[in-house]
C-alpha positions as CSV (number, residue, x, y, z in Angstrom):
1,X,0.0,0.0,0.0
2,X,1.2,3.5,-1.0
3,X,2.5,5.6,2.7
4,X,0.2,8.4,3.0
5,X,2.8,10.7,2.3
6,X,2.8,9.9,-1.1
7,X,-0.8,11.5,-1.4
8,X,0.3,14.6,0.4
9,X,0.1,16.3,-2.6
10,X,-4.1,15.3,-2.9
11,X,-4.1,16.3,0.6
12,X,-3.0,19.9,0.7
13,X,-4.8,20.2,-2.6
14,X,-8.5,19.3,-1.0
15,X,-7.6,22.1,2.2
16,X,-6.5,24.8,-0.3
17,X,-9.5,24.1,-2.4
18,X,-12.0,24.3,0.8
19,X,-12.9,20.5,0.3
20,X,-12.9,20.1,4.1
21,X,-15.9,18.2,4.2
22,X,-14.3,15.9,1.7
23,X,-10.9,15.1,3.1
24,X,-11.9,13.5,6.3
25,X,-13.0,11.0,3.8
26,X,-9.7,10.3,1.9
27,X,-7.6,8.1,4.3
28,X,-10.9,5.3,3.6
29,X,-11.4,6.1,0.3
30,X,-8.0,5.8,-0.7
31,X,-7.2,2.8,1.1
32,X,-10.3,1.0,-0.4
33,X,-9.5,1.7,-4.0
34,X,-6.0,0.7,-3.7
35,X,-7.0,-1.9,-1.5
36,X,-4.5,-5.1,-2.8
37,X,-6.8,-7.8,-1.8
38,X,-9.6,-6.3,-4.0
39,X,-7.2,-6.0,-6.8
40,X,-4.5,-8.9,-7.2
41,X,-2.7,-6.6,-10.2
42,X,-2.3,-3.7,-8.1
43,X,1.1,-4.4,-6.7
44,X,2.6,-4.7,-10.3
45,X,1.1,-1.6,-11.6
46,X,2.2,0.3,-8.2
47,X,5.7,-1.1,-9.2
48,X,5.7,-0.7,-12.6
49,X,5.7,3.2,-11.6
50,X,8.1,3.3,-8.5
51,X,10.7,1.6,-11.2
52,X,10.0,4.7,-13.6
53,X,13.7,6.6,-13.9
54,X,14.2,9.6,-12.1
55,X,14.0,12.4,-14.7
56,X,15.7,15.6,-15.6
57,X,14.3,18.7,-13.6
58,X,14.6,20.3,-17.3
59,X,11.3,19.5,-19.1
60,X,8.5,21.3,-21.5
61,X,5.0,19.6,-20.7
62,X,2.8,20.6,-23.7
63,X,-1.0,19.9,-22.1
64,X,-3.1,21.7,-24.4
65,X,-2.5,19.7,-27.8
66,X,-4.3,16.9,-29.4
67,X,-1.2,14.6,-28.0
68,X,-0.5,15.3,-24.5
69,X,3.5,15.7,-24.5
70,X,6.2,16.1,-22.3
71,X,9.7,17.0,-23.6
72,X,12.2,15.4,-21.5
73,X,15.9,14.4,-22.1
74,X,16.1,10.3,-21.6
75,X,19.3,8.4,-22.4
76,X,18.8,5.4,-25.0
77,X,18.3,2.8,-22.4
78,X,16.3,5.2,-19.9
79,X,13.5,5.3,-23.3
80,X,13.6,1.6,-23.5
81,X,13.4,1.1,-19.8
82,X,10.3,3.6,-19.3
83,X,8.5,2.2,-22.4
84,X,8.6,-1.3,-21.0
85,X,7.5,-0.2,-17.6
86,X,4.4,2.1,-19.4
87,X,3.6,-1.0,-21.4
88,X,3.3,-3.0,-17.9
89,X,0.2,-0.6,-17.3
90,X,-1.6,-1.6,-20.6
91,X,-4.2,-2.0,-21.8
92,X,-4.0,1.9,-22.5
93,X,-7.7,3.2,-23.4
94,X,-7.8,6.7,-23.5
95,X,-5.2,9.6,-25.0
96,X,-2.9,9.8,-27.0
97,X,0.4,10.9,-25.0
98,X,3.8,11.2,-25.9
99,X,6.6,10.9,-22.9
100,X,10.1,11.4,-23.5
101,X,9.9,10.8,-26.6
102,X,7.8,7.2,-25.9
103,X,4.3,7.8,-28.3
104,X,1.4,6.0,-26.7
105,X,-1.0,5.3,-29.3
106,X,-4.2,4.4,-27.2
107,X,-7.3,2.9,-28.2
108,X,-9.3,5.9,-28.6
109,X,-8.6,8.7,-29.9
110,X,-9.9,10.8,-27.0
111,X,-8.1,13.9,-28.5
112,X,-11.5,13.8,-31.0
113,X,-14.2,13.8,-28.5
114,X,-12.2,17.0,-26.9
115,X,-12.6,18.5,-30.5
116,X,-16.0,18.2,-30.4
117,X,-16.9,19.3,-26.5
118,X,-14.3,22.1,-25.9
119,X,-15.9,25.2,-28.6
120,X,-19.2,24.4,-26.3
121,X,-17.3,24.7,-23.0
122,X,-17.4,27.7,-20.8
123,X,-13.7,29.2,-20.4
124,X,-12.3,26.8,-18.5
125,X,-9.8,29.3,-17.5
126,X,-9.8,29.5,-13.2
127,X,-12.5,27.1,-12.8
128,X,-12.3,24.4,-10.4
129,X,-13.5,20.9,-12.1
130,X,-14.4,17.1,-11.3
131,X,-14.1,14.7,-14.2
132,X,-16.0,11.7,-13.3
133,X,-15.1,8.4,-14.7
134,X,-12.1,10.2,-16.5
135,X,-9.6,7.0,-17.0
136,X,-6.3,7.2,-17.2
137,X,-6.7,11.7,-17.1
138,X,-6.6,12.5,-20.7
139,X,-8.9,15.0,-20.8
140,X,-8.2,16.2,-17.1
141,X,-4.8,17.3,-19.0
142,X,-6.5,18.9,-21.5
143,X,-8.4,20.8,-18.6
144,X,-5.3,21.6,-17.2
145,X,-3.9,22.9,-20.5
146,X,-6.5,24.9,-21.0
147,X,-6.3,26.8,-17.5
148,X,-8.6,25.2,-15.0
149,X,-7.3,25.9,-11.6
150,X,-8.0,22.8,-10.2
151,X,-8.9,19.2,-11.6
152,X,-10.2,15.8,-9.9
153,X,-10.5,12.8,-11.6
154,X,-12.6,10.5,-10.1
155,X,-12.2,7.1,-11.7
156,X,-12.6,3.4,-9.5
157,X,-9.9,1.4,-11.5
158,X,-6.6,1.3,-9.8
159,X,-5.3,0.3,-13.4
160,X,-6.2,4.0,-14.4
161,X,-4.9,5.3,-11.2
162,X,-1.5,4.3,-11.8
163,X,-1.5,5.1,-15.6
164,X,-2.4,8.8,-14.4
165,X,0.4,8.3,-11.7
166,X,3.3,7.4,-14.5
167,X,2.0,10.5,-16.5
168,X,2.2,12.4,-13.6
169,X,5.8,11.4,-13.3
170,X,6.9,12.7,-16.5
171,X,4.9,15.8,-16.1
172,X,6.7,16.8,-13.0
173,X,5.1,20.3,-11.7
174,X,4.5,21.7,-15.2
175,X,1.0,21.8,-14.2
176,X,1.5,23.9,-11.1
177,X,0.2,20.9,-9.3
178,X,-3.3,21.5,-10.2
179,X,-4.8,18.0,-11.5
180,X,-5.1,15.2,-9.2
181,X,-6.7,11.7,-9.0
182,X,-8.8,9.7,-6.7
183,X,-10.0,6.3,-7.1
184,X,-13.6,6.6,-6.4
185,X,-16.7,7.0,-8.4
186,X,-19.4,9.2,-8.2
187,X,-21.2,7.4,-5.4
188,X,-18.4,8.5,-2.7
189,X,-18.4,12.0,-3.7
190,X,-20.4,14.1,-0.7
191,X,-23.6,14.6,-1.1
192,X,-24.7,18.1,-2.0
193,X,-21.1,19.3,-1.9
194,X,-21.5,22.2,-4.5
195,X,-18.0,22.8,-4.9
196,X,-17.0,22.3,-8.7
197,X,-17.7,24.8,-10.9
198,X,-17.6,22.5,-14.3
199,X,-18.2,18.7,-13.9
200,X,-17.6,16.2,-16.4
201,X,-19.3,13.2,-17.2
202,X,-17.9,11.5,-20.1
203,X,-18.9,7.7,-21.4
204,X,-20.6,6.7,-17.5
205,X,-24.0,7.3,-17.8
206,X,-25.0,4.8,-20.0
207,X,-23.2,2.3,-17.1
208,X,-25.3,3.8,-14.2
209,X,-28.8,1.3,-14.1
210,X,-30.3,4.5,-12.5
211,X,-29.8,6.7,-14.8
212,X,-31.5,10.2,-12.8
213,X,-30.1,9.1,-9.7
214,X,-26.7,10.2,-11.2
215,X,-27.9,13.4,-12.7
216,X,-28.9,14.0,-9.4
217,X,-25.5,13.3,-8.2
218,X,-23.4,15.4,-10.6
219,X,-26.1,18.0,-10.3
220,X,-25.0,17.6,-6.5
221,X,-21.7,18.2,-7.1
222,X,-22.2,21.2,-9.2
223,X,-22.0,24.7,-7.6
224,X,-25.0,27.1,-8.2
225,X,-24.6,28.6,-12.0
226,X,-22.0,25.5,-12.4
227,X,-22.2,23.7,-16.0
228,X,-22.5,20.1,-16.7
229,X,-21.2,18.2,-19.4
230,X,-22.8,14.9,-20.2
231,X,-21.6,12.5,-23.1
232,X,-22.9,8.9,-23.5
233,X,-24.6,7.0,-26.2
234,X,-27.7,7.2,-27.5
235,X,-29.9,6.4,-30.1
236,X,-32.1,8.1,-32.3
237,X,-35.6,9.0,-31.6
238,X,-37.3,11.4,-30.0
239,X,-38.4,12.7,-26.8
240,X,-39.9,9.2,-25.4
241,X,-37.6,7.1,-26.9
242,X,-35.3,5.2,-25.0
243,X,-33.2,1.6,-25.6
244,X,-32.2,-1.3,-23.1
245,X,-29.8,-3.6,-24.4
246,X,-30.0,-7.3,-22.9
247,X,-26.8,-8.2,-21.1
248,X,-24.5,-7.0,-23.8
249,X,-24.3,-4.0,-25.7
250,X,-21.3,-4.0,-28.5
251,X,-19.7,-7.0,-26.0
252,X,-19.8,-3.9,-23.3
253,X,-21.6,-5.6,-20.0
254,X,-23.9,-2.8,-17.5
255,X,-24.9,-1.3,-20.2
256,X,-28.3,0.3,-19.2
257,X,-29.9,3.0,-20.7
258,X,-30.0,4.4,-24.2
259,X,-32.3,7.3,-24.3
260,X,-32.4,9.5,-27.5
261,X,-31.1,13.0,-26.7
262,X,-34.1,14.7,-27.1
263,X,-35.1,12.1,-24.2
264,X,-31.7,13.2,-22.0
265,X,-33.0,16.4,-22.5
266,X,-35.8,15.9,-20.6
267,X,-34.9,14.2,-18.1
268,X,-32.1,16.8,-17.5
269,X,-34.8,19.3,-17.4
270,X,-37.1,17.2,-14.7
271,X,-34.0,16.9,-12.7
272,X,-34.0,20.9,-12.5
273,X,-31.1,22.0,-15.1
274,X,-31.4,25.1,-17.5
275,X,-30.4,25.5,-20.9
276,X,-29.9,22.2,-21.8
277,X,-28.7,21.9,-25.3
278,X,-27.3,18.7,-27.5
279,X,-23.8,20.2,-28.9
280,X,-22.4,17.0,-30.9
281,X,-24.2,13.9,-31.8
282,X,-22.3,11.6,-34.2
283,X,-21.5,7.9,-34.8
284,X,-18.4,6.2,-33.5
285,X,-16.1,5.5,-36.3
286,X,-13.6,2.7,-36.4
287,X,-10.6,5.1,-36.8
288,X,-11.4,6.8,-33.5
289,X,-11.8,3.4,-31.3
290,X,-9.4,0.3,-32.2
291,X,-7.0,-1.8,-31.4
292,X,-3.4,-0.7,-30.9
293,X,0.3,-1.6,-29.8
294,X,-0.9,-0.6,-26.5
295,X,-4.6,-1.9,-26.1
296,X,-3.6,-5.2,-28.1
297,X,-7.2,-6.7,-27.0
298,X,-10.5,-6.4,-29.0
299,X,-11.9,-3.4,-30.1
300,X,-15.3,-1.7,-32.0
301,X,-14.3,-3.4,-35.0
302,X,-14.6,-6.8,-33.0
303,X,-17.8,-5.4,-31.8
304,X,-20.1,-4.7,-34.9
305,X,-21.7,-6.7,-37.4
306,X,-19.1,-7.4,-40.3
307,X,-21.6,-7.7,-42.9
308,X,-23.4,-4.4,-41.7
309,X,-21.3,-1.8,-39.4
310,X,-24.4,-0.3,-38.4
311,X,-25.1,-3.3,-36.6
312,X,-23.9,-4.0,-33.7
313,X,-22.5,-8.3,-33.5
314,X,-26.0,-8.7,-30.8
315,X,-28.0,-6.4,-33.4
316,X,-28.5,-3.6,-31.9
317,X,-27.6,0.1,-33.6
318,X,-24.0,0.7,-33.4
319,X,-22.2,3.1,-31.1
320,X,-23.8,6.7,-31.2
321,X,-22.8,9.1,-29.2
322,X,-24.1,12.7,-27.8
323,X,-22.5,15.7,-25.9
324,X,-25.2,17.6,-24.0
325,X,-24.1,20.7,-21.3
326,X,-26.3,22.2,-18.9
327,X,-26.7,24.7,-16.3
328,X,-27.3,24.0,-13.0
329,X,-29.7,27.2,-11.6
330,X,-28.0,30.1,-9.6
């Protein structure tokens, strides 16, 4: 188990961020999502990134680009050493990244999805944000990059946890220490905390059997005149439509609901948000979600009918997806 000294850093965070209520909480919540017996490949992961060189004080982290890089001097065998350590975490899901010089090539190409969210975004610039379900902290990069002043992911897998951690170690303090990680979901967040000003729910929903409980819960979350983003798939219809998958949805298990986003809408609305509106709705292509050097396991190809991509291989439509931000009232 990591000391708690090496979460000192989460620590002061939460106090100068006024998450009081919240930090009496960490010591448990930490030590249950690193908990070893729950997780038998936690120890290698944890040592995969305590073997990760020491680096050069001297670097150039580049956060707000499509790949997020950091610009560090490695010797030959330092490169080959840290790329066999990274691949140790794999399967990689979400990025890209480049790390001295090592390109990580991950199954999705979240940089695309950021395309399509961030022209819809409120400046980002000062604003203190929770990124629920955020994976390895792709995009909580991005929201670094593009001047939040303080970032959370929340994400349960201790896999993604230490992939954050080994990014973290190549990006140093080149973030001014402002985006952080805790392995938790939404559920152990405080109830009606109100303390993020942006929160961030990308690819969960449609994993949450109750699907208003968890608007409530980021709603919860949100500070008054705080904005919600919410992307998950959906179908097409309209206002009453909405799709239940039987155990399996494109091989995915929990999947749950499928509303059509004129249905999210809606039930945004009941659940008290303002200004709801549907930014992006598109189809997942193969070319942003496949298999790669680092995710070497099945991917959407695997999962759709190969006589009729629309399809998915149980017969279902294939992967569409929606972006819809909303205000929480003042």
């Amino acid at each position: 188990m990591l000391s708690p000294d090496s979460h000192r850093r989460l620590y002061h965070a939460f106090i100068d961020q006024g998450l009081e209520p919240w930090l009496a909480r960490l010591p448990e919540q930490l030590a249950r999502g690193l908990d070893r017996k729950r997780h038998g490949d936690l120890p290698a992961w944890e040592k995969a990134v305590a073997k990760l060189p020491t680096l050069p004080d001297e670097r150039r982290a580049d956060l707000d680009r499509d790949t997020v890089s950091v610009e560090v001097a490695l010797t030959e065998p330092q490169q080959r050493q840290c790329h066999n350590l990274l691949k140790k975490l794999a399967p990689w899901r979400k990025g890209p990244y480049a790390l001295g010089g090592i390109h990580i090539d991950t199954e999705w190409r979240s940089d695309w999805k950021w395309q399509r969210v961030a022209p819809h975004l409120s400046p980002l610039a000062g604003r203190r944000v929770l990124d629920v379900g955020g994976g390895s902290g792709y995009h909580a990069w991005r929201m670094a990059g593009a001047g939040a002043a303080f970032v959370l992911v929340i994400d349960p897998s201790p896999r993604f946890f230490y992939q954050f951690q080994a990014v973290r170690h190549f990006v140093g303090d080149a973030d001014g220490g402002r985006t952080h990680f805790l392995p938790v979901g939404i559920e152990d967040v405080p109830e009606r905390i109100e303390a993020f000003d942006t929160v961030f729910s990308m690819g969960v929903f449609y994993h949450r059997p109750s699907p208003l409980e968890h608007l409530q819960q980021l709603k919860d979350a949100l500070r008054p005149g705080g904005e919600l983003v919410l992307e998950t798939l959906v179908v097409e219809g309209d206002a009453t439509t909405v799709f239940m998958p039987g155990e399996r949805y494109a091989a995915m298990p929990n999947v749950y609901f499928l509303p059509s986003s004129a249905a999210l809408s809606h039930w945004l609305e009941r659940c008290g948000f303002r200004d709801v509106r549907v930014v992006d709705e598109s189809m997942t292509s193969l070319d942003e979600q496949r298999s790669t050097e680092w995710m070497t396991f099945q991917s959407l190809a695997d999962f759709l009918d190969p006589e009729d991509r629309r399809r998915t291989i149980e017969g279902y439509p294939a992967p569409r997806r929606a972006v819809l931000i909303a205000t929480k009232p003042a």
